[in-house]
Biopython code that builds the backbone (N, CA, C, O; Angstrom):
import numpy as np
from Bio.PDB.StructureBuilder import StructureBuilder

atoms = [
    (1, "UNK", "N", (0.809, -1.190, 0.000)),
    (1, "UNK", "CA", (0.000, 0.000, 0.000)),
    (1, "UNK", "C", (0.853, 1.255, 0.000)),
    (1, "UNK", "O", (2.077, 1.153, 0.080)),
    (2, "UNK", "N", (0.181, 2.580, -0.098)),
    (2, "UNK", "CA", (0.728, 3.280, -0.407)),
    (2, "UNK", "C", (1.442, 3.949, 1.026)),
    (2, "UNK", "O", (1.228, 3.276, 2.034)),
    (3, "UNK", "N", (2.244, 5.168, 1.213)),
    (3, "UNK", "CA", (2.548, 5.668, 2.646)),
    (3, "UNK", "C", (0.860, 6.326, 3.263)),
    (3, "UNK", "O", (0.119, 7.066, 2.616)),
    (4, "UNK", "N", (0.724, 6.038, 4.004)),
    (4, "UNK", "CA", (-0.288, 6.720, 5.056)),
    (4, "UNK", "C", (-1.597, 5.902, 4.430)),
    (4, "UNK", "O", (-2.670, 6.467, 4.218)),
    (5, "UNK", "N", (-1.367, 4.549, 4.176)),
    (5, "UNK", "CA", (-2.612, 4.074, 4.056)),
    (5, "UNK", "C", (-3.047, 3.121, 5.593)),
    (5, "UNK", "O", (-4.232, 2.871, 5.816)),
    (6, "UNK", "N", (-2.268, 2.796, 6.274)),
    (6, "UNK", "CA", (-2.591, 2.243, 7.613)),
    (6, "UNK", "C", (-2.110, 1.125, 7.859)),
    (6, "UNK", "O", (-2.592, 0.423, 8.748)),
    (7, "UNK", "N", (-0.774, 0.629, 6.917)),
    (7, "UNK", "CA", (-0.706, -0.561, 7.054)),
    (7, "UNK", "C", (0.271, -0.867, 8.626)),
    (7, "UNK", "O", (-0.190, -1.650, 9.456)),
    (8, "UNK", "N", (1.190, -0.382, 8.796)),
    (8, "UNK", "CA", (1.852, -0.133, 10.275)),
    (8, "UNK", "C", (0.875, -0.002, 11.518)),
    (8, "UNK", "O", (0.919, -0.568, 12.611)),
    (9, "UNK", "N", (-0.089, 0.994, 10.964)),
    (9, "UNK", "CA", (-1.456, 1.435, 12.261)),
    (9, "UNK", "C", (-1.987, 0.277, 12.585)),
    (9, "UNK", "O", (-2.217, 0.092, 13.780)),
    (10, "UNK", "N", (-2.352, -0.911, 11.499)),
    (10, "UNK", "CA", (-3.179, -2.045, 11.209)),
    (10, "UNK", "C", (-2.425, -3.089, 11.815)),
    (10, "UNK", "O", (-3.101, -3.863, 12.493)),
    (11, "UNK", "N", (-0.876, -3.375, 11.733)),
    (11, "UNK", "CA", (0.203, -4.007, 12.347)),
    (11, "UNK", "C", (-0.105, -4.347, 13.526)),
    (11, "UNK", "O", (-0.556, -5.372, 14.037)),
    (12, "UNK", "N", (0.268, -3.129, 13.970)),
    (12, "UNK", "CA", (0.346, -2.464, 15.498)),
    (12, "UNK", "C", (-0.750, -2.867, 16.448)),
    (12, "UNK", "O", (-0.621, -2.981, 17.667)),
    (13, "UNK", "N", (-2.037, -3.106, 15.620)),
    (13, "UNK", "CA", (-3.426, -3.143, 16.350)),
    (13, "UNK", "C", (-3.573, -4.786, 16.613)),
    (13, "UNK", "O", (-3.884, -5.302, 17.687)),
    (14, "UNK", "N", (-3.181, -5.683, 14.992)),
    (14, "UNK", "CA", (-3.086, -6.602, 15.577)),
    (14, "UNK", "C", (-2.159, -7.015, 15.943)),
    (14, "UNK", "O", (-1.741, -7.793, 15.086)),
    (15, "UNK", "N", (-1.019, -6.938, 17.403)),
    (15, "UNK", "CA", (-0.199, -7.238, 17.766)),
    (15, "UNK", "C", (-0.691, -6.295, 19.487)),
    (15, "UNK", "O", (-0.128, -6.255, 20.581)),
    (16, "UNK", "N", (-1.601, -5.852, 19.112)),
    (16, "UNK", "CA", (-2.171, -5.070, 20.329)),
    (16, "UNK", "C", (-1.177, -4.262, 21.144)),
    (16, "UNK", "O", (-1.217, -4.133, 22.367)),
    (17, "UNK", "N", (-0.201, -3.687, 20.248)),
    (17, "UNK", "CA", (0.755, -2.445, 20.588)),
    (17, "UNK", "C", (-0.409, -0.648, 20.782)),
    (17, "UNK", "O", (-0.350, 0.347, 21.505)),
    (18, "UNK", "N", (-1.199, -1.070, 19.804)),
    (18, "UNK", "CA", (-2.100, 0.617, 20.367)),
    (18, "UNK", "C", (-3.683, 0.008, 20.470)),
    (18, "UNK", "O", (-4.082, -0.993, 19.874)),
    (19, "UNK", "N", (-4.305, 0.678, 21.177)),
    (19, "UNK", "CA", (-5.943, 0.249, 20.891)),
    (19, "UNK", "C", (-6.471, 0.844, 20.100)),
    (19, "UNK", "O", (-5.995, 1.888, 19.654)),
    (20, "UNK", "N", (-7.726, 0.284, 19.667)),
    (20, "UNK", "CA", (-8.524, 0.283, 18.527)),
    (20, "UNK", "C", (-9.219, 1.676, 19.091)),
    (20, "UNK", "O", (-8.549, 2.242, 19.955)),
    (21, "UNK", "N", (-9.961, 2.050, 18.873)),
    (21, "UNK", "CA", (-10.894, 3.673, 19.034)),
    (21, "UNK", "C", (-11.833, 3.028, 17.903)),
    (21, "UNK", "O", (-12.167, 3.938, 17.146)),
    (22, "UNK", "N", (-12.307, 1.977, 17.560)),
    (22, "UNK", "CA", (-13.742, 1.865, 17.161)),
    (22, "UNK", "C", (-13.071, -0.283, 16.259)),
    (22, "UNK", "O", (-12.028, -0.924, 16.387)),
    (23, "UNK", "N", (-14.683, -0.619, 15.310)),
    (23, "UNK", "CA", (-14.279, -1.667, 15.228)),
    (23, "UNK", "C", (-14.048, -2.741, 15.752)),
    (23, "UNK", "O", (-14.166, -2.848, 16.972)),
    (24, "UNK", "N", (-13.699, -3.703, 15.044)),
    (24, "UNK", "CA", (-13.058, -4.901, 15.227)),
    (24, "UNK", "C", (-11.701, -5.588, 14.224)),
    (24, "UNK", "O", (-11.425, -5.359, 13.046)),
    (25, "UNK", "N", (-11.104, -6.395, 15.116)),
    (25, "UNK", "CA", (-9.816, -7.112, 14.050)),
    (25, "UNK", "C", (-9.898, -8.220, 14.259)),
    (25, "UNK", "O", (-10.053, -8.715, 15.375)),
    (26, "UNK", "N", (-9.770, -9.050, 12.790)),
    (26, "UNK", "CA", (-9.952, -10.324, 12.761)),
    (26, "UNK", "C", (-8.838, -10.963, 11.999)),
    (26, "UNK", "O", (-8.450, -10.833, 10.838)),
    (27, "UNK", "N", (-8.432, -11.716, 13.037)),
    (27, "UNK", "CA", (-7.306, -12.676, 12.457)),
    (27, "UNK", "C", (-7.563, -14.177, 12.306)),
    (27, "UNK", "O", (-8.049, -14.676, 13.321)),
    (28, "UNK", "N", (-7.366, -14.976, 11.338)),
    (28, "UNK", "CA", (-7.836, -15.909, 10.897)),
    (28, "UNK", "C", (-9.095, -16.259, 11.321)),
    (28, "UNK", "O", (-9.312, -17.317, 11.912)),
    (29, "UNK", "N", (-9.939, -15.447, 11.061)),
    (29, "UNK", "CA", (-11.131, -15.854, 11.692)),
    (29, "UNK", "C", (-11.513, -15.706, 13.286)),
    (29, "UNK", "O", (-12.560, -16.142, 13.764)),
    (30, "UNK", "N", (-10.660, -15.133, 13.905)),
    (30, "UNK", "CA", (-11.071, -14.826, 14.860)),
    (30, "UNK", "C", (-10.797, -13.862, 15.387)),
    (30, "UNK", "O", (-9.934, -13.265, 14.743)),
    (31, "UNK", "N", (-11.163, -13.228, 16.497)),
    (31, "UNK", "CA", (-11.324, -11.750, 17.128)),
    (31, "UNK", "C", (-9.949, -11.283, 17.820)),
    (31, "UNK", "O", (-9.677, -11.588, 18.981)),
    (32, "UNK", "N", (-9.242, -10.636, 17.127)),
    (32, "UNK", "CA", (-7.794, -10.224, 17.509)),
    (32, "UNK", "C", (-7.693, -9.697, 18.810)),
    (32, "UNK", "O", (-6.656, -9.942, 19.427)),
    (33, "UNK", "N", (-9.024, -8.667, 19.625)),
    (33, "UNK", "CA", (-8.934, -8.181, 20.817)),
    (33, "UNK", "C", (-8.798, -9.217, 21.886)),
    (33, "UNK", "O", (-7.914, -9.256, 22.743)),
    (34, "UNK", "N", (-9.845, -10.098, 21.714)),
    (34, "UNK", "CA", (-10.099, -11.496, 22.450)),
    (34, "UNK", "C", (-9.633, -12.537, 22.795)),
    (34, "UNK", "O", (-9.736, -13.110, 23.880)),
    (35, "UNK", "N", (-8.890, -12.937, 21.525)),
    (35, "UNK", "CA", (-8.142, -13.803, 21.340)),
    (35, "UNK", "C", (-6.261, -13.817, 21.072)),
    (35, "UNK", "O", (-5.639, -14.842, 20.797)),
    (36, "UNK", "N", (-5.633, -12.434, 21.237)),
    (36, "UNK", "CA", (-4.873, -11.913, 21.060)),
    (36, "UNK", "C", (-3.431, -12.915, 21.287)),
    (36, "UNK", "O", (-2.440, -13.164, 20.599)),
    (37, "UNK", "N", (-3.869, -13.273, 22.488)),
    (37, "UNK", "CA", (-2.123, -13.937, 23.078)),
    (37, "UNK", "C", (-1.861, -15.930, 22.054)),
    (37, "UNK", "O", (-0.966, -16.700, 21.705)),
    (38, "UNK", "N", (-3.342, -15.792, 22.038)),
    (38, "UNK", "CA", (-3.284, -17.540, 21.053)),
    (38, "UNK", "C", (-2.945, -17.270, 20.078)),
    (38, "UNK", "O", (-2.256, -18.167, 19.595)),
    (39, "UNK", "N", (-3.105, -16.128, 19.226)),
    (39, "UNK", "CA", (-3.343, -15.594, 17.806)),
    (39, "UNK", "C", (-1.772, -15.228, 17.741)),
    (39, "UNK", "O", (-1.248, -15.482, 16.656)),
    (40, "UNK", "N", (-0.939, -14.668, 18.736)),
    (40, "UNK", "CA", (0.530, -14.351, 18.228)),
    (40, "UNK", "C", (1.276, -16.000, 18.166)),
    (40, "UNK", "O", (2.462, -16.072, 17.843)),
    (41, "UNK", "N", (0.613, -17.079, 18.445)),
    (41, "UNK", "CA", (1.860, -17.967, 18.263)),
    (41, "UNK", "C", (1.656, -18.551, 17.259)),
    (41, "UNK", "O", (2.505, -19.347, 16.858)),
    (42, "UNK", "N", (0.505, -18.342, 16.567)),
    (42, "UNK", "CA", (-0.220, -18.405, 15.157)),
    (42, "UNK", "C", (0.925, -17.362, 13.773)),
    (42, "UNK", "O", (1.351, -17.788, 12.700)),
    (43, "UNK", "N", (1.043, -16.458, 14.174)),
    (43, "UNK", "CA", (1.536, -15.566, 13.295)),
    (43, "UNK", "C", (2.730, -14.810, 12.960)),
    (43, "UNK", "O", (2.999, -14.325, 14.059)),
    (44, "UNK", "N", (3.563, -14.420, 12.209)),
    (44, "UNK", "CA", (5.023, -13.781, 12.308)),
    (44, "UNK", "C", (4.925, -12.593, 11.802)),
    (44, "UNK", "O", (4.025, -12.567, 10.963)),
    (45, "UNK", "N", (5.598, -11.309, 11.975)),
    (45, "UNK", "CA", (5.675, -10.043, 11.816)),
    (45, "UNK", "C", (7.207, -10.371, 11.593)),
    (45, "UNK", "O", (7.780, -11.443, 11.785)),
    (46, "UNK", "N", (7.784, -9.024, 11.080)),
    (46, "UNK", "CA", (8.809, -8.766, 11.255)),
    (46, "UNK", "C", (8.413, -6.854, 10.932)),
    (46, "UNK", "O", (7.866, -6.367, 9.943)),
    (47, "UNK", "N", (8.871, -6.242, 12.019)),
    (47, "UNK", "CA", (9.125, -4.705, 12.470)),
    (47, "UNK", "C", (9.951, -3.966, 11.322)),
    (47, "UNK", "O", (10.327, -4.602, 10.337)),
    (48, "UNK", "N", (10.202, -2.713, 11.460)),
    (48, "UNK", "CA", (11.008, -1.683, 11.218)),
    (48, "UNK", "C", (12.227, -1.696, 12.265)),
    (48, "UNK", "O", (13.395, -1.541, 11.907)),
    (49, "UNK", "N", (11.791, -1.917, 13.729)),
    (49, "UNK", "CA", (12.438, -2.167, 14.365)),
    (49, "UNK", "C", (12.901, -2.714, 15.269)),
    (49, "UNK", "O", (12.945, -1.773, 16.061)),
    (50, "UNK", "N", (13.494, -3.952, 16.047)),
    (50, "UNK", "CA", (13.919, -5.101, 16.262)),
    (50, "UNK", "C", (13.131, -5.099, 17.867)),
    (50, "UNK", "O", (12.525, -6.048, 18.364)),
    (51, "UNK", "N", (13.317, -3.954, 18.378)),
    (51, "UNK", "CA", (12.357, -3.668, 20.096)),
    (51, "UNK", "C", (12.679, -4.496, 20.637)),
    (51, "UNK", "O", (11.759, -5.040, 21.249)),
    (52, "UNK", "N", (14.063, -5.145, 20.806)),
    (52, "UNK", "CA", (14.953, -5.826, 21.946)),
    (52, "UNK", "C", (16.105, -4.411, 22.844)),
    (52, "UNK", "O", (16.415, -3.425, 22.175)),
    (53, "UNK", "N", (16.439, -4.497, 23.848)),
    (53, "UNK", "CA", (17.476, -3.806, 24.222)),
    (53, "UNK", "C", (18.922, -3.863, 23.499)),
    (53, "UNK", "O", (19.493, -4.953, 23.513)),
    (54, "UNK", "N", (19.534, -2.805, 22.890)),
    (54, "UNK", "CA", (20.505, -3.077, 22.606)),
    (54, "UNK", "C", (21.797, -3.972, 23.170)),
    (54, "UNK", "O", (22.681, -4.427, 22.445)),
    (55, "UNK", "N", (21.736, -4.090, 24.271)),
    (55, "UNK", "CA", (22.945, -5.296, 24.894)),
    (55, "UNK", "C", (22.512, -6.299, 25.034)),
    (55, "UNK", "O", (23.075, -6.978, 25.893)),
    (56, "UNK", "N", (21.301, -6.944, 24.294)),
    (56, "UNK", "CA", (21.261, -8.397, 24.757)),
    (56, "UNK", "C", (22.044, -9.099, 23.424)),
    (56, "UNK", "O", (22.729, -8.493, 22.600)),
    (57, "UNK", "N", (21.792, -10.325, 23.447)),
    (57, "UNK", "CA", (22.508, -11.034, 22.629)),
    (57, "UNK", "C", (21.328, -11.964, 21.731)),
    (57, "UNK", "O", (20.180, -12.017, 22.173)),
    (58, "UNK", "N", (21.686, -12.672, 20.474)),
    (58, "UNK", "CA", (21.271, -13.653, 20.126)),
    (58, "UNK", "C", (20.531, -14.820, 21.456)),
    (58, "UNK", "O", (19.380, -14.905, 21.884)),
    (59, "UNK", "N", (21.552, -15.438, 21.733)),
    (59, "UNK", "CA", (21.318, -16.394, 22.923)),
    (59, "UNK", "C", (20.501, -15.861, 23.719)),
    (59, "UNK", "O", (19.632, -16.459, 24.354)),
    (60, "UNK", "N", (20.795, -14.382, 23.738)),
    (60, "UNK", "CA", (19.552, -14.084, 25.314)),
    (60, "UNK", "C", (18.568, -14.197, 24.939)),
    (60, "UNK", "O", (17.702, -14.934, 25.409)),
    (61, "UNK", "N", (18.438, -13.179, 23.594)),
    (61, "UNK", "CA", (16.960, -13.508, 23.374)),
    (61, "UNK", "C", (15.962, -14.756, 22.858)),
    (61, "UNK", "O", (14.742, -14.723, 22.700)),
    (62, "UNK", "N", (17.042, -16.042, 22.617)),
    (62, "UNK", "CA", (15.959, -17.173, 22.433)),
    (62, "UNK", "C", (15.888, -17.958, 23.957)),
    (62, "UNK", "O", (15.385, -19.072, 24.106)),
    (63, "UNK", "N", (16.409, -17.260, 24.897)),
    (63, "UNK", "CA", (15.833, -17.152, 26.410)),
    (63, "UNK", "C", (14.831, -16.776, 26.929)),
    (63, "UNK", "O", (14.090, -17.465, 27.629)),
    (64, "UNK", "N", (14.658, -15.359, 26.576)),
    (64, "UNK", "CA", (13.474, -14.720, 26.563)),
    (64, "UNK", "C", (12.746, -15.132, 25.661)),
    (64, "UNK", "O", (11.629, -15.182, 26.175)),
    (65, "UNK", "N", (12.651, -15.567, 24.292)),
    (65, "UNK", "CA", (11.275, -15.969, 23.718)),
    (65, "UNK", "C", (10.944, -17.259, 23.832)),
    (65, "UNK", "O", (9.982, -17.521, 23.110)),
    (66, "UNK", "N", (11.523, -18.585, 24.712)),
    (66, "UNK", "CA", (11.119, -19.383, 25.377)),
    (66, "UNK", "C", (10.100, -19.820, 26.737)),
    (66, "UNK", "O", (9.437, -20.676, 27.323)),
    (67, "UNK", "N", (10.635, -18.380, 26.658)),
    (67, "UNK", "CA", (9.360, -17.869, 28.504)),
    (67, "UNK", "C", (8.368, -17.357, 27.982)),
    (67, "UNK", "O", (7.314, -17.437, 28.612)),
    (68, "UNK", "N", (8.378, -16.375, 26.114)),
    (68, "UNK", "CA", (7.026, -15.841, 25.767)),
    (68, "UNK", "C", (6.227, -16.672, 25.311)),
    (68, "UNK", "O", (5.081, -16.936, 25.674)),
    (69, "UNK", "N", (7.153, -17.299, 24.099)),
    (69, "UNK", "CA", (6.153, -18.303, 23.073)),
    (69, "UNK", "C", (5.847, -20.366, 23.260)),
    (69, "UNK", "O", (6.441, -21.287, 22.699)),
    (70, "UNK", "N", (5.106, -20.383, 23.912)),
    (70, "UNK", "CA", (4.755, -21.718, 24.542)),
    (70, "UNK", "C", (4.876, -22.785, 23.634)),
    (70, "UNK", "O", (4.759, -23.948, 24.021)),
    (71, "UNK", "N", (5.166, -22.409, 22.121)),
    (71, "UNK", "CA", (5.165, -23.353, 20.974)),
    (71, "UNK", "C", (6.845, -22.923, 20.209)),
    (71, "UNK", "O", (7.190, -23.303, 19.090)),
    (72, "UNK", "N", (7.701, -22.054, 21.157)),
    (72, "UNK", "CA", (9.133, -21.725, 20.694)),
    (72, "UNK", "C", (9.554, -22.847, 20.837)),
    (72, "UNK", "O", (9.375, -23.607, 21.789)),
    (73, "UNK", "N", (10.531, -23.116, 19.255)),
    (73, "UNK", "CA", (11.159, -23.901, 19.076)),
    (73, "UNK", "C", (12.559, -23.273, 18.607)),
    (73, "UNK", "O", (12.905, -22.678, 17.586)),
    (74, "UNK", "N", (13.282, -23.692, 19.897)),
    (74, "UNK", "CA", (15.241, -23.382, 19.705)),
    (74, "UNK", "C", (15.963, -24.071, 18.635)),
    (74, "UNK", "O", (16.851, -23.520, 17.984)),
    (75, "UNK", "N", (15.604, -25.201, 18.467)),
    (75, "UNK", "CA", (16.366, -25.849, 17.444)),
    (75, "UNK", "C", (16.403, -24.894, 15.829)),
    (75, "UNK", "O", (17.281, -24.544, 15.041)),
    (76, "UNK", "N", (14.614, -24.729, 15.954)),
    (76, "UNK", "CA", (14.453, -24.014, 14.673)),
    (76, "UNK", "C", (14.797, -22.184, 14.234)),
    (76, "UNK", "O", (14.794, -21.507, 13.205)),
    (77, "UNK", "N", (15.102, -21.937, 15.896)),
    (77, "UNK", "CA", (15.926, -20.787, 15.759)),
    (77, "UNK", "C", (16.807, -20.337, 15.380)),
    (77, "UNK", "O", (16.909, -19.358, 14.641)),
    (78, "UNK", "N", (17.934, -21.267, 16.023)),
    (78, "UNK", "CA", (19.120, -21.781, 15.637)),
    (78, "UNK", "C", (19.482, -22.107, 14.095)),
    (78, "UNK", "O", (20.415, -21.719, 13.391)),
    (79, "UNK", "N", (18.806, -22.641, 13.934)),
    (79, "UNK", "CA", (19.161, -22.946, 12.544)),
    (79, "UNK", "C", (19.185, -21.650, 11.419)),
    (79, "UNK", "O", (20.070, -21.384, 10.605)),
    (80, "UNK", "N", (17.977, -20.992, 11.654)),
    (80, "UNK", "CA", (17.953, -19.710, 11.082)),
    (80, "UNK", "C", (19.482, -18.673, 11.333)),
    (80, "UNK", "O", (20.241, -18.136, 10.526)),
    (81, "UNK", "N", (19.468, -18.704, 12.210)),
    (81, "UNK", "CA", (20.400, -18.014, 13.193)),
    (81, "UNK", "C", (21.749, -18.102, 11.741)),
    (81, "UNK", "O", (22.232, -17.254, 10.991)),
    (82, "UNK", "N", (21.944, -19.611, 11.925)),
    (82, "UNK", "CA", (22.856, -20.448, 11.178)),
    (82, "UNK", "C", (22.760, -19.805, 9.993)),
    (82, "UNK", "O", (23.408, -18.785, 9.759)),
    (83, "UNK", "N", (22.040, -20.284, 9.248)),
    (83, "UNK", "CA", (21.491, -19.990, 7.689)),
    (83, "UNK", "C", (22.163, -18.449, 7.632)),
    (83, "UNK", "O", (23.264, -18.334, 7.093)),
    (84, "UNK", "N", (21.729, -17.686, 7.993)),
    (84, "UNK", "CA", (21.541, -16.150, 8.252)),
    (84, "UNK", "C", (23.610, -15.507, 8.663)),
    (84, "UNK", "O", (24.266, -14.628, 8.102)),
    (85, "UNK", "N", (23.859, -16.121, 9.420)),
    (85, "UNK", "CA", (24.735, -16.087, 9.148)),
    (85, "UNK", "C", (25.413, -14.803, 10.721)),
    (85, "UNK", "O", (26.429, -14.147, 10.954)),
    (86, "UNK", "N", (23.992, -15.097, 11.441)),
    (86, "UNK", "CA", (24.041, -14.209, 12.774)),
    (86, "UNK", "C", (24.953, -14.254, 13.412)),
    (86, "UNK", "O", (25.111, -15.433, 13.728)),
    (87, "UNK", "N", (26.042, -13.376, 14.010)),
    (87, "UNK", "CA", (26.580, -14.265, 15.434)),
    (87, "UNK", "C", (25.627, -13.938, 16.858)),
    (87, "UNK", "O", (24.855, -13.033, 17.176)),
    (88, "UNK", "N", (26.231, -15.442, 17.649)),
    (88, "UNK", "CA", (25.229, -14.959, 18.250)),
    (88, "UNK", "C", (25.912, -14.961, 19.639)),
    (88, "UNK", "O", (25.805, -15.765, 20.565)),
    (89, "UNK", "N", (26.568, -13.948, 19.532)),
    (89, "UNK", "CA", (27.560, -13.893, 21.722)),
    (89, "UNK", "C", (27.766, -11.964, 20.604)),
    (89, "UNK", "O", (28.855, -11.464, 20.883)),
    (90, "UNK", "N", (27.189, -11.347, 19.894)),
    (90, "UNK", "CA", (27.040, -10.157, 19.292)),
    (90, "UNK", "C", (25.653, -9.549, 20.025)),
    (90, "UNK", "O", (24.534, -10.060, 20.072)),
    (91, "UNK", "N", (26.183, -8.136, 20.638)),
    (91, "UNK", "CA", (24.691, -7.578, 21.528)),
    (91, "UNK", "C", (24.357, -6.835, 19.790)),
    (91, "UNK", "O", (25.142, -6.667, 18.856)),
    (92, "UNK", "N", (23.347, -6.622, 19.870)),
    (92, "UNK", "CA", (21.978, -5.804, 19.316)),
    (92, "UNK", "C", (22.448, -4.490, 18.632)),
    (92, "UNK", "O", (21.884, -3.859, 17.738)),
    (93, "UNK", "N", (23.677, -4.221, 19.303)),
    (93, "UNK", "CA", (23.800, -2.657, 19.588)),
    (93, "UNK", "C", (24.475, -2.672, 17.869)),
    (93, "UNK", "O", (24.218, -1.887, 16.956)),
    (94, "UNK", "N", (25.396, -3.861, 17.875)),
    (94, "UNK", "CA", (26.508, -4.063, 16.991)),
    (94, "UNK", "C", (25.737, -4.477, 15.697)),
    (94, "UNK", "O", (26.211, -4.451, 14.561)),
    (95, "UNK", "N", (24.365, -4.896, 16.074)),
    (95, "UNK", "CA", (23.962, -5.671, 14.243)),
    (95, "UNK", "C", (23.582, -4.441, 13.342)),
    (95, "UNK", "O", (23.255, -3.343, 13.791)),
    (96, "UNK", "N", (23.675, -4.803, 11.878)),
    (96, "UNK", "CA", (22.984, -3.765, 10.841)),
    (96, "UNK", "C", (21.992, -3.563, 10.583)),
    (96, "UNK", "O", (21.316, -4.515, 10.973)),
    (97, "UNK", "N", (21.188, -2.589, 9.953)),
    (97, "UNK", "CA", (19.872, -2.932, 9.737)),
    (97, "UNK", "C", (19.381, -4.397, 8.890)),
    (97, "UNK", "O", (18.274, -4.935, 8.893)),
    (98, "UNK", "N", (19.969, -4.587, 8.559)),
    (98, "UNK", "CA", (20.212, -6.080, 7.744)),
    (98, "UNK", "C", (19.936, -7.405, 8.589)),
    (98, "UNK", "O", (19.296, -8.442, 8.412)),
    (99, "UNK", "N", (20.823, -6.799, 9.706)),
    (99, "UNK", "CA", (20.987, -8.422, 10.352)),
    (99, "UNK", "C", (19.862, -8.311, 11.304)),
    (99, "UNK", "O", (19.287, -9.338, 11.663)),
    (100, "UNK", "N", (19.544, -7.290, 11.691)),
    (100, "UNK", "CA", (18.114, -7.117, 12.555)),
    (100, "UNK", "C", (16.376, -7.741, 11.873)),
    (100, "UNK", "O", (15.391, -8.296, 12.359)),
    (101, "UNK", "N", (16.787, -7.247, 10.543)),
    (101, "UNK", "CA", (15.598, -7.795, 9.592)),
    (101, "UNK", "C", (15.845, -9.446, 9.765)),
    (101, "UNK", "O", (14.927, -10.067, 10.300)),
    (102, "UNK", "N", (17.003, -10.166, 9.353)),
    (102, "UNK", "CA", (17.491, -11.499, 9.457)),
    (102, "UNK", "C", (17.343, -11.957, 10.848)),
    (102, "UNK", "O", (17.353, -13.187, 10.807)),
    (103, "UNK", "N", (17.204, -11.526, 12.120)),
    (103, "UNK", "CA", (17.019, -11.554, 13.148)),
    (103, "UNK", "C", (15.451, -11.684, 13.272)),
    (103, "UNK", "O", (14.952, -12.695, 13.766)),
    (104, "UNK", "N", (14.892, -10.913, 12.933)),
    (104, "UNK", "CA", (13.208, -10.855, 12.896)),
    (104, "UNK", "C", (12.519, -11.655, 12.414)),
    (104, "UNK", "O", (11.337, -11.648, 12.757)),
    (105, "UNK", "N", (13.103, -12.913, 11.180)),
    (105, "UNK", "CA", (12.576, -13.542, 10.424)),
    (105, "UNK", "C", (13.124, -14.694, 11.404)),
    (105, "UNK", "O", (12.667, -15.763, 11.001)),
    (106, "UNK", "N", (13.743, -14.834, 12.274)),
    (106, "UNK", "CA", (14.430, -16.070, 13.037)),
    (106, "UNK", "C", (13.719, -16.305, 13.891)),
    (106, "UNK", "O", (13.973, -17.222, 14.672)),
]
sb = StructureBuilder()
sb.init_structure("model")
sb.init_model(0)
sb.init_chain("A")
sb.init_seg("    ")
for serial, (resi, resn, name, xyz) in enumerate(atoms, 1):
    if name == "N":
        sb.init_residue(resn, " ", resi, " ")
    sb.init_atom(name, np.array(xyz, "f"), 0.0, 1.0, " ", f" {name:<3s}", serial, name[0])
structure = sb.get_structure()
C-alpha cells in the first residue's frame, strides 16, 4: 500500500501495541482483541524495528522468547540463526539494519 494508508497502524493493532478507538480485528477468523495472546503464536511479523534492548545477545533472546512463546522452538531458531549467518555472543547494539531484519525472520 501506499505511505499513510494504515498498514503499520493495522500491524500495530493486531499485535495489540495501540488500541482500537472503534471496530473490530480479525485474524484468521477470529477476534484479535479477544483472542490476542493464542493468535501471536499463530503468526510472524517482522518490524522496522527489532524492540529488543541493545545489549542483549542472540542467545539471550531465544531465552526470553522461550518464557514468551509456549510453541518456541530453539532448534528451529538456531538454525535460522545459522542460515543467516548471525553471530550470536554479538549484543543488538553491533547488528545492521540487515541483520536485525534477518534476526526478525528467526
Amino acid at each position: 500500500g501506499e505511505n499513510g494508508a494504515g498498514k503499520s497502524t493495522t500491524i500495530k493493532l493486531i499485535l495489540g501495541m495501540i488500541r482500537r478507538d472503534g471496530g473490530t480485528v480479525r485474524i484468521l477468523g477470529r477476534d484479535g482483541g479477544q483472542e490476542l495472546s493464542g493468535l501471536k503464536e499463530e503468526i510472524g511479523v517482522v518490524l522496522d524495528e527489532i524492540g529488543y534492548p541493545d545489549c542483549i545477545t542472540v542467545k539471550q533472546l531465544n531465552k526470553i522468547m522461550k518464557h514468551t512463546y509456549k510453541r518456541w522452538n530453539e532448534d528451529v531458531y538456531f538454525q535460522y540463526i545459522d542460515r543467516f549467518s548471525l553471530p550470536q555472543k554479538k549484543s543488538f547494539k553491533d547488528f545492521s539494519r540487515g541483520m536485525k531484519m534477518k534476526l526478525g525472520i528467526a
